[in-house]
N, CA, C and O atoms as a GROMACS GRO file, in nm:
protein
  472
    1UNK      N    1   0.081  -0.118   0.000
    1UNK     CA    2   0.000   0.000   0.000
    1UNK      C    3   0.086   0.125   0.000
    1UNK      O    4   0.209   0.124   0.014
    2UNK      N    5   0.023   0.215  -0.014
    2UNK     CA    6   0.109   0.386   0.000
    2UNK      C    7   0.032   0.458   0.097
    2UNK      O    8  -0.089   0.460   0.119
    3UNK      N    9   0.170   0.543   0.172
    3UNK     CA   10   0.121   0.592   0.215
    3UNK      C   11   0.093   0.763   0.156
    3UNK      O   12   0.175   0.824   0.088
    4UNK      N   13  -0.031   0.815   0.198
    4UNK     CA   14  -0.057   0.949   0.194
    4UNK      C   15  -0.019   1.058   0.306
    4UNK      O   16  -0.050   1.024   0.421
    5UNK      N   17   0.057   1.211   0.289
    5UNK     CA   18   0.073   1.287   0.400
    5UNK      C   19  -0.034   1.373   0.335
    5UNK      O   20  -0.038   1.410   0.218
    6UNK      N   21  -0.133   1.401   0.446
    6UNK     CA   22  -0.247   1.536   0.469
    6UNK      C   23  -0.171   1.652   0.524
    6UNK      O   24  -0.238   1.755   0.522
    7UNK      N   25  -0.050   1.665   0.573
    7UNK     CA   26   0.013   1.712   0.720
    7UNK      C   27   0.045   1.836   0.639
    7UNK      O   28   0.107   1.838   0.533
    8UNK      N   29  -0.012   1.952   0.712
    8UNK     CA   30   0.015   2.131   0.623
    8UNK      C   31   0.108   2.186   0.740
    8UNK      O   32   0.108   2.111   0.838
    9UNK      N   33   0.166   2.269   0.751
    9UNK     CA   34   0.254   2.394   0.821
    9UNK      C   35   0.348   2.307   0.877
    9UNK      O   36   0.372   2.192   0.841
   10UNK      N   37   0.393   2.364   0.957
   10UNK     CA   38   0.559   2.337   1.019
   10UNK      C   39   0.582   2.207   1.068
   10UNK      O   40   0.696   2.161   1.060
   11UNK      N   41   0.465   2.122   1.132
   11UNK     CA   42   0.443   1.980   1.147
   11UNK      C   43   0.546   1.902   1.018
   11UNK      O   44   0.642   1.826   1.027
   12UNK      N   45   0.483   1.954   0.914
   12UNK     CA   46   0.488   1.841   0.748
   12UNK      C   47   0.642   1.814   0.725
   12UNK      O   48   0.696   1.711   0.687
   13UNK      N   49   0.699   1.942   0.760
   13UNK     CA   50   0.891   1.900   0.779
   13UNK      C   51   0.931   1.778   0.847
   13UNK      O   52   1.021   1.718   0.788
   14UNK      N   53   0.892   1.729   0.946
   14UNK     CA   54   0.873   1.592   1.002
   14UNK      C   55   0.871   1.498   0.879
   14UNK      O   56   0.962   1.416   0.865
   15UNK      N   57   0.774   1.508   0.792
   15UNK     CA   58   0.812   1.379   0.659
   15UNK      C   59   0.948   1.413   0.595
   15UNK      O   60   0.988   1.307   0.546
   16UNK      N   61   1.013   1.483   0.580
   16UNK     CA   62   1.103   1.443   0.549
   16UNK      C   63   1.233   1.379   0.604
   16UNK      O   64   1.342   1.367   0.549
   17UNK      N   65   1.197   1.345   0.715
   17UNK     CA   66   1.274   1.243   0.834
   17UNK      C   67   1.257   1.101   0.767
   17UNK      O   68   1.340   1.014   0.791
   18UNK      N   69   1.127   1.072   0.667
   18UNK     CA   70   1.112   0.905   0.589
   18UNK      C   71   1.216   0.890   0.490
   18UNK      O   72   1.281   0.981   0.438
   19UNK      N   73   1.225   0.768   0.470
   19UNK     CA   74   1.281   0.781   0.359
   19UNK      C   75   1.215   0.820   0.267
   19UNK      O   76   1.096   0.852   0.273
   20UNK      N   77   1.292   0.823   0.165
   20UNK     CA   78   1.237   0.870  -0.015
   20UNK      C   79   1.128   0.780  -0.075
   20UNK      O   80   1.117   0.657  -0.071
   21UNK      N   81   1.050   0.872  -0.132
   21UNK     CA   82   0.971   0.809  -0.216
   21UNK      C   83   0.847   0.688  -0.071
   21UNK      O   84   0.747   0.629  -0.112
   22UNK      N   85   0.885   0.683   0.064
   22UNK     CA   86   0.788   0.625   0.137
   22UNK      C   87   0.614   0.679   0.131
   22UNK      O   88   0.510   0.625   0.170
   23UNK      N   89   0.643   0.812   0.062
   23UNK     CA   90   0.528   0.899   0.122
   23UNK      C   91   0.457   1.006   0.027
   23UNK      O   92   0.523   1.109   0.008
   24UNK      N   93   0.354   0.999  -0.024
   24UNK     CA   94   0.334   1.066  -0.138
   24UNK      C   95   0.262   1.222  -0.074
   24UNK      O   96   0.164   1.196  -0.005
   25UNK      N   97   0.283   1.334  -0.080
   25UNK     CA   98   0.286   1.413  -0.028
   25UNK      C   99   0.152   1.522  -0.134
   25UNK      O  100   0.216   1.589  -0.216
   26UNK      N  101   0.048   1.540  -0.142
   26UNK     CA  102   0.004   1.621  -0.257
   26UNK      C  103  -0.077   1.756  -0.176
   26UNK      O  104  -0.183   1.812  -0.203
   27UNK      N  105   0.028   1.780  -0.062
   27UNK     CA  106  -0.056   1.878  -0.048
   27UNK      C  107  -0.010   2.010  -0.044
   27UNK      O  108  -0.048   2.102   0.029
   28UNK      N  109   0.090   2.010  -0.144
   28UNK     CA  110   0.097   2.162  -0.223
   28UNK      C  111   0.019   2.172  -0.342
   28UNK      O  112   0.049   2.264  -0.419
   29UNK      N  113  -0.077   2.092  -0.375
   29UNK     CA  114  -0.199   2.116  -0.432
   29UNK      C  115  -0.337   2.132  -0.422
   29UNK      O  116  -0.423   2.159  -0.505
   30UNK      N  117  -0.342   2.101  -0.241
   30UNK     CA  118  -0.455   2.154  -0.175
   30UNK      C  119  -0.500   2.305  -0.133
   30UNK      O  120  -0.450   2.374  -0.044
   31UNK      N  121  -0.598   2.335  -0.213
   31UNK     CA  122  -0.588   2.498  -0.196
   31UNK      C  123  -0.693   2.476  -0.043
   31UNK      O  124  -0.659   2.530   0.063
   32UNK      N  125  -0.820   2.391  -0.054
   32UNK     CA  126  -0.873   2.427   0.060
   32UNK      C  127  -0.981   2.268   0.143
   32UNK      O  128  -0.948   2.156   0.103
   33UNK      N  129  -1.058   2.274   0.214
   33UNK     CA  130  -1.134   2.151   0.212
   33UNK      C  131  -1.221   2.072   0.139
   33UNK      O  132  -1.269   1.972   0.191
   34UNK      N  133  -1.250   2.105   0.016
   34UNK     CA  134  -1.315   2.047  -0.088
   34UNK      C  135  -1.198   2.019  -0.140
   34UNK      O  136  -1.228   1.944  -0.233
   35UNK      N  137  -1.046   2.035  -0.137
   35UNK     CA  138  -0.909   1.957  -0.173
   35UNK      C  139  -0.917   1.830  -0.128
   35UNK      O  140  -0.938   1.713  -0.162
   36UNK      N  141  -0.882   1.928  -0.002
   36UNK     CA  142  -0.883   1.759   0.125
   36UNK      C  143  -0.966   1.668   0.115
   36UNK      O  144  -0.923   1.553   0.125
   37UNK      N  145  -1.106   1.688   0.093
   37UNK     CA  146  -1.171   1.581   0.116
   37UNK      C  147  -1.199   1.528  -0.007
   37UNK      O  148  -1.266   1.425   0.001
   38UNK      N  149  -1.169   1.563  -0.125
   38UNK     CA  150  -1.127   1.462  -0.237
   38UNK      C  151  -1.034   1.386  -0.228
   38UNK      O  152  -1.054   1.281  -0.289
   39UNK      N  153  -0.929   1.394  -0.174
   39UNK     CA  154  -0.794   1.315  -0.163
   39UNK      C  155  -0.860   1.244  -0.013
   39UNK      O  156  -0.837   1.124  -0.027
   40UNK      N  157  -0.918   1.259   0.098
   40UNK     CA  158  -0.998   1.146   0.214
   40UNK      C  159  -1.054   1.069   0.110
   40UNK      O  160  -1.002   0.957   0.108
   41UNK      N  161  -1.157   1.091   0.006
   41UNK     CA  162  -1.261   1.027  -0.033
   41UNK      C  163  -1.187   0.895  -0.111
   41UNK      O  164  -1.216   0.775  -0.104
   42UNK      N  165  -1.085   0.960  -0.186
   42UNK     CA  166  -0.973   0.800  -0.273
   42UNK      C  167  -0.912   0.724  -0.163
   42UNK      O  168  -0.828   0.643  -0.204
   43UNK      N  169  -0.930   0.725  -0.020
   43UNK     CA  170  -0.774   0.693   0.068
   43UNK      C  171  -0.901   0.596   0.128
   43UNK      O  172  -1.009   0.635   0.173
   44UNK      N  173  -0.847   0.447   0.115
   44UNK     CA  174  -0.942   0.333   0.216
   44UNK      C  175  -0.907   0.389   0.415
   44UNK      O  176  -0.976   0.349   0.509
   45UNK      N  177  -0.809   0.466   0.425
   45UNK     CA  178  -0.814   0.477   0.578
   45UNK      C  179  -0.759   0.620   0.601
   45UNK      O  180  -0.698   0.686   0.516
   46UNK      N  181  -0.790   0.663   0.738
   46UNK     CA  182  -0.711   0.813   0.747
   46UNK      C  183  -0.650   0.762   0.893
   46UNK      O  184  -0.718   0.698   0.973
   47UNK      N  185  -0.520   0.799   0.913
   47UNK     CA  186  -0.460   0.787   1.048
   47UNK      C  187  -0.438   0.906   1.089
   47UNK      O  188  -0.396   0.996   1.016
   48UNK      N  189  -0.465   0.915   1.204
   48UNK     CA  190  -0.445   1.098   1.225
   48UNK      C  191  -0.451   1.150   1.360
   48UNK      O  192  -0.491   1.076   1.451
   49UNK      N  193  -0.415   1.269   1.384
   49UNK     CA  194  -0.344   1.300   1.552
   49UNK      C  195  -0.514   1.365   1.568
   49UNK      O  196  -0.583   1.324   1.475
   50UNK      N  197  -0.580   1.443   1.651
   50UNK     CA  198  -0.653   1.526   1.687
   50UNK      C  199  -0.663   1.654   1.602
   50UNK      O  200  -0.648   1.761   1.660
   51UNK      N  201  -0.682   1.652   1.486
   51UNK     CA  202  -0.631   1.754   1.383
   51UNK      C  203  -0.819   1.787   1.268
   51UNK      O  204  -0.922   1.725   1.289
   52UNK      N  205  -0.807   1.863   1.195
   52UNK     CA  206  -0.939   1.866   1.104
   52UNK      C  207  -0.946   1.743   1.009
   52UNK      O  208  -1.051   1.684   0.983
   53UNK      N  209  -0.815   1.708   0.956
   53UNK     CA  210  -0.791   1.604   0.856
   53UNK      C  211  -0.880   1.506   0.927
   53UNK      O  212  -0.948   1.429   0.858
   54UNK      N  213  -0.888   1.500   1.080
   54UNK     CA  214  -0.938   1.402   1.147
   54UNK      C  215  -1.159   1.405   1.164
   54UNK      O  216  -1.261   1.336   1.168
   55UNK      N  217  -1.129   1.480   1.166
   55UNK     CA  218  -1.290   1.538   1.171
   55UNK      C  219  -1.352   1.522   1.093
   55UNK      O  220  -1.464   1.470   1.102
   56UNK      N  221  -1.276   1.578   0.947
   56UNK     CA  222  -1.284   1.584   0.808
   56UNK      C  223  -1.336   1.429   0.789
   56UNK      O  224  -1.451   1.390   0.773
   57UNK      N  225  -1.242   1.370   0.794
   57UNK     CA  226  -1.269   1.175   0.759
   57UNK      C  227  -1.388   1.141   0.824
   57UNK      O  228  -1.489   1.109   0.760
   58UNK      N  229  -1.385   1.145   0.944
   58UNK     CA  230  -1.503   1.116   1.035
   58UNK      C  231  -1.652   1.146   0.938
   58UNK      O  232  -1.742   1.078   0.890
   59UNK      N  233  -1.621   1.273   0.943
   59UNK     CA  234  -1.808   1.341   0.915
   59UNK      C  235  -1.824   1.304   0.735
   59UNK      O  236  -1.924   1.318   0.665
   60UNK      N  237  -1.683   1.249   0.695
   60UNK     CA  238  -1.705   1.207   0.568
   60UNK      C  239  -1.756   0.989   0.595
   60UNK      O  240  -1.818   0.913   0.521
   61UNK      N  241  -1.712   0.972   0.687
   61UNK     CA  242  -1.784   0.846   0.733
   61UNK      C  243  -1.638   0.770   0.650
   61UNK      O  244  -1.648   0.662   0.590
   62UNK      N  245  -1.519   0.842   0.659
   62UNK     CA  246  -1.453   0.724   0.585
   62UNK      C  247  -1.377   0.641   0.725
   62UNK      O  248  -1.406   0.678   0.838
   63UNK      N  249  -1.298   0.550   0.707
   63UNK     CA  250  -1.267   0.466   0.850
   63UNK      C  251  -1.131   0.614   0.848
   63UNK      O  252  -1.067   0.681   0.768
   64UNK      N  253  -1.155   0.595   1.030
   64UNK     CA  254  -1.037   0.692   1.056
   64UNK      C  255  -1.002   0.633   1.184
   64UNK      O  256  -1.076   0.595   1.275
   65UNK      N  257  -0.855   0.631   1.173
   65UNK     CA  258  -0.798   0.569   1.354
   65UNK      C  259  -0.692   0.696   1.400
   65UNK      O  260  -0.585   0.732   1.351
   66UNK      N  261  -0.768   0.748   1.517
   66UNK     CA  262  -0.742   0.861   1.568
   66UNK      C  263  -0.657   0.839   1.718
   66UNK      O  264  -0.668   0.770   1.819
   67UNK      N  265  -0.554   0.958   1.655
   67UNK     CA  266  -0.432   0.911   1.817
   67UNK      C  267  -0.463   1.019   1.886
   67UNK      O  268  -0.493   1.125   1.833
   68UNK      N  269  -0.455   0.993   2.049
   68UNK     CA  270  -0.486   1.070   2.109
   68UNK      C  271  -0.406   1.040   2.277
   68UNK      O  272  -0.377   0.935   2.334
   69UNK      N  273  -0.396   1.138   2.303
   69UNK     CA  274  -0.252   1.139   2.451
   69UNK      C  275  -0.386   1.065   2.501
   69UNK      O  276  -0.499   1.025   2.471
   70UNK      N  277  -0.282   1.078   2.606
   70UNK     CA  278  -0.317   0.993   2.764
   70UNK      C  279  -0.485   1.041   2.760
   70UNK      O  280  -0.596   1.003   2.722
   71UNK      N  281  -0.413   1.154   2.827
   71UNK     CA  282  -0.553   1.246   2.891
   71UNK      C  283  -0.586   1.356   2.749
   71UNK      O  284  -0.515   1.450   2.712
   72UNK      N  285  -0.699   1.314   2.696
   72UNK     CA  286  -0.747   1.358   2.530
   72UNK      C  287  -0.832   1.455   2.581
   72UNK      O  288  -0.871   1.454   2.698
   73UNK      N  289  -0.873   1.566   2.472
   73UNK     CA  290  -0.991   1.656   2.487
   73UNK      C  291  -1.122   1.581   2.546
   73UNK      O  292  -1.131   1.461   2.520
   74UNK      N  293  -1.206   1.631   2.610
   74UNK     CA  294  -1.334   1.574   2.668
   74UNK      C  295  -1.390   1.529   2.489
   74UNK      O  296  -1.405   1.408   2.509
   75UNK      N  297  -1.414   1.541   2.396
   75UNK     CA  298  -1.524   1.514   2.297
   75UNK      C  299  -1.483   1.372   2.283
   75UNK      O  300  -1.562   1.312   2.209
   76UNK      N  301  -1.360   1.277   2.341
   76UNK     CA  302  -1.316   1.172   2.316
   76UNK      C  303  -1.393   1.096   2.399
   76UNK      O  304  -1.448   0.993   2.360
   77UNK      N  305  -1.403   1.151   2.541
   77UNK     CA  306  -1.464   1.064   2.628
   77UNK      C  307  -1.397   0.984   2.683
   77UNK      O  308  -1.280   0.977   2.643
   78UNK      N  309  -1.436   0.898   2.786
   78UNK     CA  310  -1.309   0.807   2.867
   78UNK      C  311  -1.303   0.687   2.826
   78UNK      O  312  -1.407   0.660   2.766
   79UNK      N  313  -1.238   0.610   2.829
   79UNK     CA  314  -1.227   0.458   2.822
   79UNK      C  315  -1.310   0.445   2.704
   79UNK      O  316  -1.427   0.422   2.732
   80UNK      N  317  -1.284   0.451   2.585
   80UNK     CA  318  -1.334   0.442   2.461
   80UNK      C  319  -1.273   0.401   2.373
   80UNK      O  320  -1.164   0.453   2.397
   81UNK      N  321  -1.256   0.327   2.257
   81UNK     CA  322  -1.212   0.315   2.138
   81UNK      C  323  -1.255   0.362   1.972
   81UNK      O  324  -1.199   0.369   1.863
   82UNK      N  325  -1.450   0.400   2.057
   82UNK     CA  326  -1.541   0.462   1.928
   82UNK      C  327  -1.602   0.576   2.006
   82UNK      O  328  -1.616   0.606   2.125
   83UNK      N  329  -1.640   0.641   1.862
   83UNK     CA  330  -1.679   0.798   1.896
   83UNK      C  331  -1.852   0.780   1.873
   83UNK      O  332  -1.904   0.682   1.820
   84UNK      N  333  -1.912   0.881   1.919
   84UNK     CA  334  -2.054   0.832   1.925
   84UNK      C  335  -2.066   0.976   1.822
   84UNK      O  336  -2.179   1.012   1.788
   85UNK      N  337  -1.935   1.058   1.771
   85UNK     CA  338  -1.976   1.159   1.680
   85UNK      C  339  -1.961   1.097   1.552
   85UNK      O  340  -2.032   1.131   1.457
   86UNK      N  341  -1.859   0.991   1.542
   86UNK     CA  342  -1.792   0.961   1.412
   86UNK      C  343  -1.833   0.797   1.447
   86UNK      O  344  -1.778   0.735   1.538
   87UNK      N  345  -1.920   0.750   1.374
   87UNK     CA  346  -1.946   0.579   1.375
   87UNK      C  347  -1.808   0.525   1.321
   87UNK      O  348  -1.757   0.437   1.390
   88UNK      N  349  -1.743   0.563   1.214
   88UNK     CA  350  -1.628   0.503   1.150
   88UNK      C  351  -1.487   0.522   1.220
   88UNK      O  352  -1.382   0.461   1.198
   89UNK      N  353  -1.507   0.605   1.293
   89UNK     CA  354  -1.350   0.622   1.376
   89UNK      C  355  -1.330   0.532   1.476
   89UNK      O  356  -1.406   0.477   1.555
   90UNK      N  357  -1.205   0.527   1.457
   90UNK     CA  358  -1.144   0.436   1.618
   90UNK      C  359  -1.071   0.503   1.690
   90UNK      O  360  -1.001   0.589   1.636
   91UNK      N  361  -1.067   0.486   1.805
   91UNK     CA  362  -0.969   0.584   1.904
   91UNK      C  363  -0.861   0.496   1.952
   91UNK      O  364  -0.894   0.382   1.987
   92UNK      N  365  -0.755   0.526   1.958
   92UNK     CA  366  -0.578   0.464   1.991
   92UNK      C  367  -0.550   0.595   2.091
   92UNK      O  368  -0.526   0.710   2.054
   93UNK      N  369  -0.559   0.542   2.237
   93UNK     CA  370  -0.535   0.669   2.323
   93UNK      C  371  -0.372   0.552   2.403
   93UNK      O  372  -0.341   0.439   2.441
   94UNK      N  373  -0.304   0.746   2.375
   94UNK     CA  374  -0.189   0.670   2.512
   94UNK      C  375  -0.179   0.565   2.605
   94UNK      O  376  -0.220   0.607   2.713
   95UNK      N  377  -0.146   0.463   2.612
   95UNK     CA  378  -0.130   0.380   2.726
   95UNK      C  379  -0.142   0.458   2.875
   95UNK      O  380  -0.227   0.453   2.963
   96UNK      N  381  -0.003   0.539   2.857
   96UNK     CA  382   0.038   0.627   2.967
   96UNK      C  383   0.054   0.765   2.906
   96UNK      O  384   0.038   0.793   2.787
   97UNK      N  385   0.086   0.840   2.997
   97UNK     CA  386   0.128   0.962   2.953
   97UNK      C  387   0.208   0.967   2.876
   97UNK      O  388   0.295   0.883   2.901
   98UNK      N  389   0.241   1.056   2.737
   98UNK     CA  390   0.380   1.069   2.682
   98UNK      C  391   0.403   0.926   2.597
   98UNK      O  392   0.489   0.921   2.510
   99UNK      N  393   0.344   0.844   2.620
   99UNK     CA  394   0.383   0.719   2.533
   99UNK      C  395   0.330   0.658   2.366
   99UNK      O  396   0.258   0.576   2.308
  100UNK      N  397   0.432   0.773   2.346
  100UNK     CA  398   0.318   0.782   2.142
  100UNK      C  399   0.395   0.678   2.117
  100UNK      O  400   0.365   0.651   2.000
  101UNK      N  401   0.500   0.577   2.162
  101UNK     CA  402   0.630   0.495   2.074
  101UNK      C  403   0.496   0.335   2.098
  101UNK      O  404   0.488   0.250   2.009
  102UNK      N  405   0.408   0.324   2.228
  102UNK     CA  406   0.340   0.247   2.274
  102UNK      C  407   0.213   0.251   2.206
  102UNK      O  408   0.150   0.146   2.199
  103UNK      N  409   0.156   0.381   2.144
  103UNK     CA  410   0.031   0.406   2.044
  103UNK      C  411   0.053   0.360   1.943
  103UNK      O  412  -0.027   0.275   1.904
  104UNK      N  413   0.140   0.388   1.876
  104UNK     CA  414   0.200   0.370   1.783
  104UNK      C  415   0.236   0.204   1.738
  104UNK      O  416   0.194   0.153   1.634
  105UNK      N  417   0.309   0.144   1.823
  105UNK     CA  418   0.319   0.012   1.818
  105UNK      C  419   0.164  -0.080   1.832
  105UNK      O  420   0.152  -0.199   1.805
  106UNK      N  421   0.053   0.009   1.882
  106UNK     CA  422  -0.076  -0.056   1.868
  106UNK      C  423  -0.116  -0.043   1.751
  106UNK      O  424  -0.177  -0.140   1.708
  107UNK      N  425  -0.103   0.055   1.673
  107UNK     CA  426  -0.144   0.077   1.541
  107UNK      C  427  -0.093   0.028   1.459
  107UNK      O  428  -0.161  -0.016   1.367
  108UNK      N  429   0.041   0.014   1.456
  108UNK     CA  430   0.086  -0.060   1.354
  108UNK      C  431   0.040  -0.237   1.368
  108UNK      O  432   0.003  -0.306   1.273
  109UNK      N  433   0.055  -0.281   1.506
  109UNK     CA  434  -0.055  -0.382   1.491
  109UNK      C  435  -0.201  -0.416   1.424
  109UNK      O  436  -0.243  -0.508   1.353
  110UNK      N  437  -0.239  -0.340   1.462
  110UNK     CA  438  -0.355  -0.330   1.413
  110UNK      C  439  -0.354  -0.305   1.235
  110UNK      O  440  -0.434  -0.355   1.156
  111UNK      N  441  -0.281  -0.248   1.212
  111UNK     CA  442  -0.273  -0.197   1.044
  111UNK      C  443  -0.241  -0.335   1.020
  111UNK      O  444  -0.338  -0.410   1.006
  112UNK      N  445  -0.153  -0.373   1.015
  112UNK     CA  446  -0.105  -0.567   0.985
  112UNK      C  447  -0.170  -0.637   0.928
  112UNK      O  448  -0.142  -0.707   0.831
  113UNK      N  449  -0.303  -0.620   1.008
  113UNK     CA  450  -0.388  -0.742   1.005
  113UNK      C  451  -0.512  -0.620   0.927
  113UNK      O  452  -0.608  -0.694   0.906
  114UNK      N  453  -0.539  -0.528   0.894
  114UNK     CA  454  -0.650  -0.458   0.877
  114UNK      C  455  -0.639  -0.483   0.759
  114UNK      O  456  -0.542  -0.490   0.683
  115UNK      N  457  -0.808  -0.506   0.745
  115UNK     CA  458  -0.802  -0.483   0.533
  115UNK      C  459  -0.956  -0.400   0.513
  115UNK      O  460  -1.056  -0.393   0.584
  116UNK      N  461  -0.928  -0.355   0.409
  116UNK     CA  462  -1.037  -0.289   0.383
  116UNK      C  463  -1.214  -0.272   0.354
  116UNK      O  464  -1.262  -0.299   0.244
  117UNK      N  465  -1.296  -0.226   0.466
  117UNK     CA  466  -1.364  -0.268   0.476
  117UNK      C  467  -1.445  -0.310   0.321
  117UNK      O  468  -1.420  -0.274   0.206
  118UNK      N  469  -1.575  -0.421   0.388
  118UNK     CA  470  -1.671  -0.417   0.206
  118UNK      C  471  -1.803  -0.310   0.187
  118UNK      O  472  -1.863  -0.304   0.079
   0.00000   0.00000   0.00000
């Protein structure tokens, strides 16, 4: 599979820490959210921090697995994995505080074995 970066402003410098060619990047062609959510609408999944890209997927009903610290904004709710705003999202919250290397290693589990829904 490929991956897609949504990621705009000073964050997006971070992709270039991947290697080459890992990451297809098209969003110096996104002028605005009718961009974005053409490029959500082709993508079978959105992975994403607490961000609009994230919202965006949701209220578009596409599957989205959303990372979120320890202690997340209240709209997450506690001890949850689904959102009662977004039926298609999943929530991946911190183990512990500070532990994105431990979120992270859940997700990529989870990606492994994930295939796309029918």
């Amino acid at each position: 599979g490929s991956f897609i970066s949504l990621q705009v402003g000073e964050a997006a410098s971070q992709t270039k820490l991947l290697p080459p060619r890992s990451l297809v990047d098209p969003t110096g062609e996104l002028d605005d959210f009718f961009d974005t959510a053409a490029v959500i609408a082709a993508l079978d999944l959105v992975i994403a921090v607490d961000t609009a890209v994230a919202h965006l997927a949701g209220a578009m009903a596409k599957p989205v697995w959303l990372l979120v610290p320890f202690v997340a904004e209240w709209r997450w709710l506690l001890n949850r994995e689904d959102s009662p705003w977004y039926p298609t999202m999943r929530i991946f919250r911190q183990p512990q505080p500070g532990d994105w290397d431990g979120t992270i290693d859940r997700v990529a589990a989870h990606l492994a074995t994930w295939s796309v829904p029918a």
